[in-house]
Structure formats: C-alpha cells, structure tokens
C-alpha positions as CSV (number, residue, x, y, z in Angstrom):
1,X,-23.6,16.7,0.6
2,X,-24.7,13.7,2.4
3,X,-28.8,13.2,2.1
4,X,-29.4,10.2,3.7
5,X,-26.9,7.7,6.2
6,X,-28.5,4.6,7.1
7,X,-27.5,0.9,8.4
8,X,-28.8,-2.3,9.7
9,X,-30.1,-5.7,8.7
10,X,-32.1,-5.7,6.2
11,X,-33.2,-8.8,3.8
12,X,-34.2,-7.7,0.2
13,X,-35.0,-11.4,-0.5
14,X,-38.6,-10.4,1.4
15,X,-38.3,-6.8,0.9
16,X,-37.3,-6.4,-2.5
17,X,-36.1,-3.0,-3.8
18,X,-37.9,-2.2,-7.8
19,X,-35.4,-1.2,-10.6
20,X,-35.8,2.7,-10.2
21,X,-33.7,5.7,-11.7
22,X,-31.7,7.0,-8.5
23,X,-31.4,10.8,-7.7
24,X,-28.5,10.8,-5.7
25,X,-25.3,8.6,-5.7
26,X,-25.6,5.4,-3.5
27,X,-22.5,4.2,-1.4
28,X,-23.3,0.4,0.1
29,X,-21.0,-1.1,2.2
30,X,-21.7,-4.6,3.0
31,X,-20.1,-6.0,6.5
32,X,-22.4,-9.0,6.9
33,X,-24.6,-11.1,4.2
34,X,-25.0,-10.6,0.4
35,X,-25.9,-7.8,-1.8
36,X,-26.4,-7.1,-5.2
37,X,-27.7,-4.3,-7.8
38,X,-30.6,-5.3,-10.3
39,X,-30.4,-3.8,-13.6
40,X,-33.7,-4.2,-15.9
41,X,-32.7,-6.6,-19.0
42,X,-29.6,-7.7,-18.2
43,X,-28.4,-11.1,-16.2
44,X,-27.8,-11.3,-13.2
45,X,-24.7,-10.0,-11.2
46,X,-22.7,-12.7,-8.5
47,X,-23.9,-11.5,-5.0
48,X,-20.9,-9.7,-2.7
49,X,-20.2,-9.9,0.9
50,X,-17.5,-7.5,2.2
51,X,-18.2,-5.1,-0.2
52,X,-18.7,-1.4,-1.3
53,X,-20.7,-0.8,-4.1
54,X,-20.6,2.6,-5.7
55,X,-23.7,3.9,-7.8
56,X,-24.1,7.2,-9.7
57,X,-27.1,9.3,-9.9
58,X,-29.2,9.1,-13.0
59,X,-28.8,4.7,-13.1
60,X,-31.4,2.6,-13.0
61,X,-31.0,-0.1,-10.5
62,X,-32.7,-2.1,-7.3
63,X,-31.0,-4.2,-5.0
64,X,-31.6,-8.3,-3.8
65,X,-29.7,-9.9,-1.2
66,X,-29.3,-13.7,-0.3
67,X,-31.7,-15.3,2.3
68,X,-30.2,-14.2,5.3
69,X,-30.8,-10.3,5.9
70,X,-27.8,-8.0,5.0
71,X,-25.9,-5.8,7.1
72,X,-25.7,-2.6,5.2
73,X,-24.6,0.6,5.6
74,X,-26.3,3.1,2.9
75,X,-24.5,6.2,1.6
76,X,-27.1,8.8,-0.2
77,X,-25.2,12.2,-1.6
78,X,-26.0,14.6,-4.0
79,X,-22.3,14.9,-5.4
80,X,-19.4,12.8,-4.8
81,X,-15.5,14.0,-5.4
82,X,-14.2,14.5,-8.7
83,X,-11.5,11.6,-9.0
84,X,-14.2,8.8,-7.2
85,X,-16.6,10.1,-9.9
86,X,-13.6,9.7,-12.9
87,X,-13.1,6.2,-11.2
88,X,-16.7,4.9,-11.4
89,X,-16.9,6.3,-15.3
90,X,-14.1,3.9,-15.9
C-alpha cells in the first residue's frame, strides 16, 4: 500500500534529513540533482543523479544531496512485491 507520494526540489544540503530507522520502504527516483543515503558509521556513498534508490523498512538511513536542490520523487509503502524485495536482500 502506498503511504506517502511526494516530489519536487528539495536541497538536503540546507535541509538535512537525520539517520533514523525507516517504517516503510522508501522508493527515490532522482530526475534532476544528486542524492545520496547516510548510514551512521560508515563512509560515505558517491552521490547519484538519474537514479532510483530502493530502501527497506527497518534501515537506518538519512539522505544529503549536492548543493543545488534535488528533484525527487519519494515512494513511502508499507510492503513492496516479493521478487523487488528478494532483489534488494541480494
């Protein structure tokens, strides 16, 4: 079930998201701009443009971008289809 849809510009170099555990899975698609996942502890990862990032529920993660704001669209939902879950196990 789909909890939350949500897009636009958005610059997590000013609004930064904090490292918390997420409740549902997170879908990002990135059309315009950089975006990255923060992970407490561990270096970190290469910022992505054109991109879809796939997050299960349960993780612990934020988000920074570059400087320019980030054209995001954002994906909440409680459950996701079995073989796209399988996928992001592996």
């Amino acid at each position: 079930m789909l909890r939350l849809l949500k897009a636009g510009y958005e610059n997590y170099e000013k609004r930064q998201v904090p490292v918390s555990e997420r409740l549902n899975w997170e879908i990002y698609v990135v059309t315009d701009g950089e975006l990255a996942p923060v992970f407490e502890g561990r270096k970190k990862i290469p910022l992505k443009q054109r991109y879809v990032w796939v997050m299960p529920r349960g993780l612990r993660y934020g988000w920074r971008s570059g400087k320019a704001p980030v054209m995001r669209y954002a994906f909440h939902f409680t459950a996701l289809p079995n073989i796209l879950c399988k996928a992001v196990d592996e």
